[in-house]
DOVOLUM-586946 format. One record per residue (C-alpha): residue in three letters; chain; x, y, z; residue number from 1. Coordinates in nm, 3 decimals. Layout:
BEGIN
ALA | A | X | Y | Z | NUM
...
This chain:
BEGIN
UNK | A | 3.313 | -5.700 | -1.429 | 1
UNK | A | 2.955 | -5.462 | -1.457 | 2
UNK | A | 3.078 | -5.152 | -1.585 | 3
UNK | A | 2.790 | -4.977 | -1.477 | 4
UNK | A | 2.827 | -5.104 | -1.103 | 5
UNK | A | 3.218 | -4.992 | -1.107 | 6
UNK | A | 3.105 | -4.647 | -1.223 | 7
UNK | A | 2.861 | -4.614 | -0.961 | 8
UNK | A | 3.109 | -4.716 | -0.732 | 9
UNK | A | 3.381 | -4.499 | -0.892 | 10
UNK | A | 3.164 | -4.183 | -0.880 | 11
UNK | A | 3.082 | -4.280 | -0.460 | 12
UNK | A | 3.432 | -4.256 | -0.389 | 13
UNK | A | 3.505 | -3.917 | -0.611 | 14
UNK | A | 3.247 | -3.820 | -0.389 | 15
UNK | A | 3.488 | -3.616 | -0.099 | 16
UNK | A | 3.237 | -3.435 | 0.095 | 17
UNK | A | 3.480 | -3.130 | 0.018 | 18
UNK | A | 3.348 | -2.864 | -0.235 | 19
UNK | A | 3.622 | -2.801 | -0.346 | 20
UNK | A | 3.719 | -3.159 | -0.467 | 21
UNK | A | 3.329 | -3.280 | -0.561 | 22
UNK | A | 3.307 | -2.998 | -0.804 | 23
UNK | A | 3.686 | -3.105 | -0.997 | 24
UNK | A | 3.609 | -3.486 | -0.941 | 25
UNK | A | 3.251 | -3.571 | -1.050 | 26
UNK | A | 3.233 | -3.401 | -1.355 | 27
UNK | A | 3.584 | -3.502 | -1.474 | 28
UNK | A | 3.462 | -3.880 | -1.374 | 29
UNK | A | 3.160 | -3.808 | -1.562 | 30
UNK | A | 3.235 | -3.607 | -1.856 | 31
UNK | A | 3.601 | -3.752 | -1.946 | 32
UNK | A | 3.697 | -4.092 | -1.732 | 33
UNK | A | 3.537 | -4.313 | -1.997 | 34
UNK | A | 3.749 | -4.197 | -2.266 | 35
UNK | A | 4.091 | -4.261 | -2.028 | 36
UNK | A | 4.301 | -4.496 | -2.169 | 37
UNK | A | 4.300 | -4.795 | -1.879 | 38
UNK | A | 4.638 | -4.647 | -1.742 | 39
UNK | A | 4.459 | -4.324 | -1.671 | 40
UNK | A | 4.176 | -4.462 | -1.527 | 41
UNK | A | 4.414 | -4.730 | -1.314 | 42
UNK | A | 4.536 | -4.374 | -1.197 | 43
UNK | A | 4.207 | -4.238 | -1.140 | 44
UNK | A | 4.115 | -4.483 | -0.927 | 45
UNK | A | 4.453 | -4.457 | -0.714 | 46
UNK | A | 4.365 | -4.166 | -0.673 | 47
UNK | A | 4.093 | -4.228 | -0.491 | 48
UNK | A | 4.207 | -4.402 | -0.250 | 49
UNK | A | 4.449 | -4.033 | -0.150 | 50
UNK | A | 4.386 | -3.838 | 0.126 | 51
UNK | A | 4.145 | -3.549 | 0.051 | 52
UNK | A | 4.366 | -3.302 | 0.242 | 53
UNK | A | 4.639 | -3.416 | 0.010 | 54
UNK | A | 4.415 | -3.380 | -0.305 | 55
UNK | A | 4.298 | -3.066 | -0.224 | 56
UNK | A | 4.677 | -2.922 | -0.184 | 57
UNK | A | 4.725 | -3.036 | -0.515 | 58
UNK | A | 4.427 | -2.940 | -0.708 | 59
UNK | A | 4.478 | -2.621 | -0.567 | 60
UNK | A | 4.859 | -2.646 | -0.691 | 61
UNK | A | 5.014 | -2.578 | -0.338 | 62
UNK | A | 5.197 | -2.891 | -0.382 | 63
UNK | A | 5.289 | -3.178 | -0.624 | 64
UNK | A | 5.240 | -3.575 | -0.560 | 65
UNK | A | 5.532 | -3.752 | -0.481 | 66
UNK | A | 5.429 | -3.989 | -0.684 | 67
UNK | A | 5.470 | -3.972 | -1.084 | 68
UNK | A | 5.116 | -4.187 | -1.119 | 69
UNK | A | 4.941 | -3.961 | -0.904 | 70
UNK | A | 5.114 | -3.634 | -1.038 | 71
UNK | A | 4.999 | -3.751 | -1.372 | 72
UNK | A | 4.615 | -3.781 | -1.306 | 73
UNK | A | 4.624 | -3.483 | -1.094 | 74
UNK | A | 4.768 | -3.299 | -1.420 | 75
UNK | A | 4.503 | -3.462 | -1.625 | 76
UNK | A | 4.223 | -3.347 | -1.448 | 77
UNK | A | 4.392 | -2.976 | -1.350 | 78
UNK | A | 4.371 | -2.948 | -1.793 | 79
UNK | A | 4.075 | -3.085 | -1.786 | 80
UNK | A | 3.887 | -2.818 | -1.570 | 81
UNK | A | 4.137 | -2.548 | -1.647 | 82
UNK | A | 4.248 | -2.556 | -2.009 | 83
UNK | A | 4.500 | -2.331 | -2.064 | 84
């Protein structure tokens, strides 16, 4: 597989055409999915495939994932962009 054609295609789909989730999801795919271990990224890319409305509930932390998978990328990038 071309790495560099799966991250192109990667950072297409974090592309939401919400603000609010292009502004948490490219730079997280940018700065920090290359270092995931290939569970993480298997996550990321779940992800992904998520409703935005959902994604934006829980970015905003209004709600949780159901699940774990999900609820554990969400929490990766929520650290990511707010370290606490």
């Amino acid at each position: 597989m071309d790495t560099d054609n799966e991250f192109r295609r990667l950072w297409w789909h974090s592309r939401r055409g919400m603000l609010e989730l292009d502004v948490l999801l490219i730079p997280f795919l940018e700065q920090a999915y290359r270092d995931l271990p290939a569970d993480d990224q298997a996550r990321y890319r779940k992800l992904l495939d998520c409703e935005d409305t959902d994604m934006f509930e829980w970015f905003m932390q209004r709600s949780k994932p159901q699940d774990p998978d999900l609820a554990r990328i969400v929490d990766i990038i929520l650290t990511r962009v707010q370290p606490h």
